[in-house]
N, C-alpha and C positions, 0 to 999 in steps of 0.2 A: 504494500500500500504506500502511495505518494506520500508524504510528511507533508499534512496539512497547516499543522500550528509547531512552532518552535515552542518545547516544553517551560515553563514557569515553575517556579516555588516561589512563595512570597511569603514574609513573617510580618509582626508586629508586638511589639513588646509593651503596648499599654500607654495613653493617650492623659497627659495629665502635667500636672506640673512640676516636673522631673528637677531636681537638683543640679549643679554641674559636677557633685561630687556623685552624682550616679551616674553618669552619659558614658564614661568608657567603658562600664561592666554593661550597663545595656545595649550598645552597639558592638561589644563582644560579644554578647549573648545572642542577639538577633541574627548576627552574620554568620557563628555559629550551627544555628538553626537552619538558616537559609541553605547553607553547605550541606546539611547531613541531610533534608529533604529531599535535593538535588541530587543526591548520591544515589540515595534510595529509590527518585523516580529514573533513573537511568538503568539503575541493575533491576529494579523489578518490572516497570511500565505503568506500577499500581500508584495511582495519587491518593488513595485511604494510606498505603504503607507510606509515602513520602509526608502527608501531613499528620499522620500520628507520629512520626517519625520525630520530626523537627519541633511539633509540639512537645515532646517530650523531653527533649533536652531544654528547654524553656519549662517546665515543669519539676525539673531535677535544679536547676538555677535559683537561688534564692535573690535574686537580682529583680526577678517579678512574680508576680501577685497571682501564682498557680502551683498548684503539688507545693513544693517544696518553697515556703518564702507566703504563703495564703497568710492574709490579714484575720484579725482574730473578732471575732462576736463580742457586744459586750460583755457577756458573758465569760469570752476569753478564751471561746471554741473556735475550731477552726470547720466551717463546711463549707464545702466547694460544689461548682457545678460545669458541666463544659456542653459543647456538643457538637456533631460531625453530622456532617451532609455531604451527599455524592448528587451528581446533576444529571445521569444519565432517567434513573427512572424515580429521579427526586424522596430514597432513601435518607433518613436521618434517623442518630439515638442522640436522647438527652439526659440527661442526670440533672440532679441538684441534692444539696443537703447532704452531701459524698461526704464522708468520715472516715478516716487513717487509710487510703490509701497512696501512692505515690501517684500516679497516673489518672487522672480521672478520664481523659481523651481514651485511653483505651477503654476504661469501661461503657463510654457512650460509643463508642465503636462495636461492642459486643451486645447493650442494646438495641440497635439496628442490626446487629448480624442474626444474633441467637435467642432472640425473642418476638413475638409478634404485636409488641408494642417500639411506641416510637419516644416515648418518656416516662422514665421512673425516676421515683424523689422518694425521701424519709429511709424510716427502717426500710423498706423494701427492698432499694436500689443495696445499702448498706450488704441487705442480705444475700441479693443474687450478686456482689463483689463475690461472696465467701463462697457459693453454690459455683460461681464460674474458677475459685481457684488460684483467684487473685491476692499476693501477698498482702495481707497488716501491717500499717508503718507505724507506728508510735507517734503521740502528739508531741512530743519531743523530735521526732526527727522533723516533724513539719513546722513547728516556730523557728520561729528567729528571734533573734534581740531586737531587729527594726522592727519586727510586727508588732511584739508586745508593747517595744518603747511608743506605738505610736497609737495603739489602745491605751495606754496612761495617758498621754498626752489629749485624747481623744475624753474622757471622763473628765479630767482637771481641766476642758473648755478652752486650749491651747490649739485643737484644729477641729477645722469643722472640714471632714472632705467631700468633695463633691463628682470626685470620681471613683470607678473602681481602680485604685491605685493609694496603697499605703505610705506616710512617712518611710521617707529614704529613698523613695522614687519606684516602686516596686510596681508594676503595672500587670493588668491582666493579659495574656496571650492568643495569638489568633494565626492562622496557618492557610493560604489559599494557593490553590496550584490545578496547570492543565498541563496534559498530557499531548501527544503528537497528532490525536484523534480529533482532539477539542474536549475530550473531556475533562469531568470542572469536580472539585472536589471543596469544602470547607470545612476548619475546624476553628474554634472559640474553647477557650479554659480557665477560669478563673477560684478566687479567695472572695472575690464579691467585697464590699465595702467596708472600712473603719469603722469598728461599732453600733454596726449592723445587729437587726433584732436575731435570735435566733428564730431561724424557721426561713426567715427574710429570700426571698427567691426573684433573681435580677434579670435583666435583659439576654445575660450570656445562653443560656440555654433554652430561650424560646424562638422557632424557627421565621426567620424576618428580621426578627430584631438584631440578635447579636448576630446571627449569619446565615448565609442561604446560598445553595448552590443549584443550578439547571442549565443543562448543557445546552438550551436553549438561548441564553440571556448572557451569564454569566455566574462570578461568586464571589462573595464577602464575608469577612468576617471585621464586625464593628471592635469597637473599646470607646471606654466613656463614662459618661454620668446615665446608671445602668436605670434609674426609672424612670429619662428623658428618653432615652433611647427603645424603649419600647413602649413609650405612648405613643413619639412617631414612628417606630414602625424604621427605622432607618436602611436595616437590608436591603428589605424587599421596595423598598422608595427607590435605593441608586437603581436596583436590575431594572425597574420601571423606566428608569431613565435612559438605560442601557438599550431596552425592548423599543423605545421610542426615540432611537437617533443617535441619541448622545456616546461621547465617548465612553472610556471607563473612567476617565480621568475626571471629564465636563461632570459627571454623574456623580462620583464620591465627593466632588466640591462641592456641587451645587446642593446637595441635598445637607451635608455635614452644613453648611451654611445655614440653610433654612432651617434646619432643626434650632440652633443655636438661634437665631434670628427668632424664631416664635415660641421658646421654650426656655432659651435664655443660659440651657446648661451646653457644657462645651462636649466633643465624641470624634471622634477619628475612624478611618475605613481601610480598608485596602482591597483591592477589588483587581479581577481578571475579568475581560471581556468572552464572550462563547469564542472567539480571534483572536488571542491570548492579546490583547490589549492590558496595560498595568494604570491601574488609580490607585494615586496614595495622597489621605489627604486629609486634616485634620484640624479643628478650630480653636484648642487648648494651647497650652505653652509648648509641649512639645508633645512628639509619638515618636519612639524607636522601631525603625521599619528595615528591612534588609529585603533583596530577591537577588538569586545568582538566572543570569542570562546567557548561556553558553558557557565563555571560560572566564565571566564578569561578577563580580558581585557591586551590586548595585545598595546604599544605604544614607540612613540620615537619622536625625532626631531633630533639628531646627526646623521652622518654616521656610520653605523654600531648596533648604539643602538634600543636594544630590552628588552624595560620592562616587566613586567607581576604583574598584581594585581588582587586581588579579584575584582566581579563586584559587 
């Protein structure tokens, strides 16, 4: 078969108001990410294996706001949620309220594989972790000292956040990638917000919001201020945009704008066209983005900024 689309992987490390004492570990981590995705959709062809892939080393990172580095509940628990979608025949699993495991991307990978739902939350999800076989990680291996320091700080009325992204710069994760075919694949992972209720369930893991893939349109996966982000509906707004002319790029601004513009909180995109077109684009202080393009890695975290290195 001809090579219709030169293959993409694209990361994001969490849209928010990043420190400069975080930018180097986020834009290692991102590129990172982008590189092992890439690796992965070359030697397999699978873009579910390339973006669990890349999500997962972004999940092993305590650098941002998934698996490893999740921000803590008032309470001072850690529950995570993520979710993966493929575009072909518009497959997706979701999780939420996820507890001691490492990976949450995988296991909403295994709800859309191995069950005939598309979202499990609470004890449930918790228990088909254990029924599928999936290691327990200790609350201890998933704190940090920025998580907890920024849950005190978070009580004692010293930050009020408005993203999902904790003190110290820690951001939620996100993963979009096409294949040679055109096909489109998306993943989203997060720790969810600073002093969050327990139970509390965000934009990351409902499908539109935090992400959406159709090999028809395109795929996104959001970050942001996670209950701005699914009043509007932000996903499925850019592929609209996408479906209806726009580029990938015109799409992710134009709508990231508007959301901010009539809701007032700030969210980031990153987006592949069904033509492997790239949008990267964000209304916050910064977003950590990486995508490798052949033997390029392409990255930034400012407005505006676009690096380029060897991969």
């Amino acid at each position: 078969m001809a090579q219709l689309v030169q293959p993409i992987v694209i990361v994001h490390g969490g849209a928010g108001d990043i420190p400069d004492s975080r930018v180097a570990a986020k834009l290692d981590g991102v590129r990172k990410a982008a590189r092992r995705g890439y690796q992965i959709l070359q030697e397999s062809g699978s873009v579910l294996d390339s973006i669990v892939a890349a999500v997962e080393i972004m999940e092993d990172d305590p650098a941002f706001n998934a698996g490893r580095g999740s921000i803590l509940t008032l309470e001072g628990e850690i529950e995570m949620e993520a979710l993966i979608a493929e575009g072909r025949d518009l497959n997706a699993g979701a999780v939420t309220l996820v507890k001691n495991i490492a990976h949450p991307i995988t296991l909403a990978r295994l709800v859309m594989e191995k069950t005939p739902h598309t979202f499990l939350g609470g004890s449930a999800v918790n228990e088909f972790a254990s029924a599928m076989g999936i290691p327990r990680v200790t609350d201890e291996y998933l704190k940090t000292p920025a998580a907890e320091a920024a849950l005190q700080n978070f009580k004692q009325g010293n930050i009020t956040p408005k993203m999902e992204i904790g003190e110290g710069g820690v951001g939620t994760v996100g993963c979009v990638a096409i294949d040679t075919t055109g096909h489109l694949a998306s993943a989203t992972s997060t720790g969810g917000i600073t002093g969050k209720y327990n139970g509390r369930i965000g934009d990351t893991p409902l499908l539109g919001s935090g992400g959406y893939a159709d090999d028809m349109r395109g795929a996104v996966s959001t970050t942001g201020h996670g209950e701005t982000i699914m009043r509007f509906n932000l996903a499925q707004r850019i592929l609209s945009d996408i479906a209806n002319g726009k580029s990938a790029q015109d799409a992710s601004e134009d709508q990231c704008k508007e959301m901010t513009k009539r809701l007032k909180n700030g969210a980031g995109a990153i987006t592949l066209s069904h033509s492997g077109e790239v949008g990267v684009y964000f209304t916050t202080e910064r977003m950590a983005w990486a995508y490798q393009l052949g033997d390029q890695i392409h990255y930034g975290i400012d407005p505006g900024q676009h690096l380029v290195e060897p991969a």
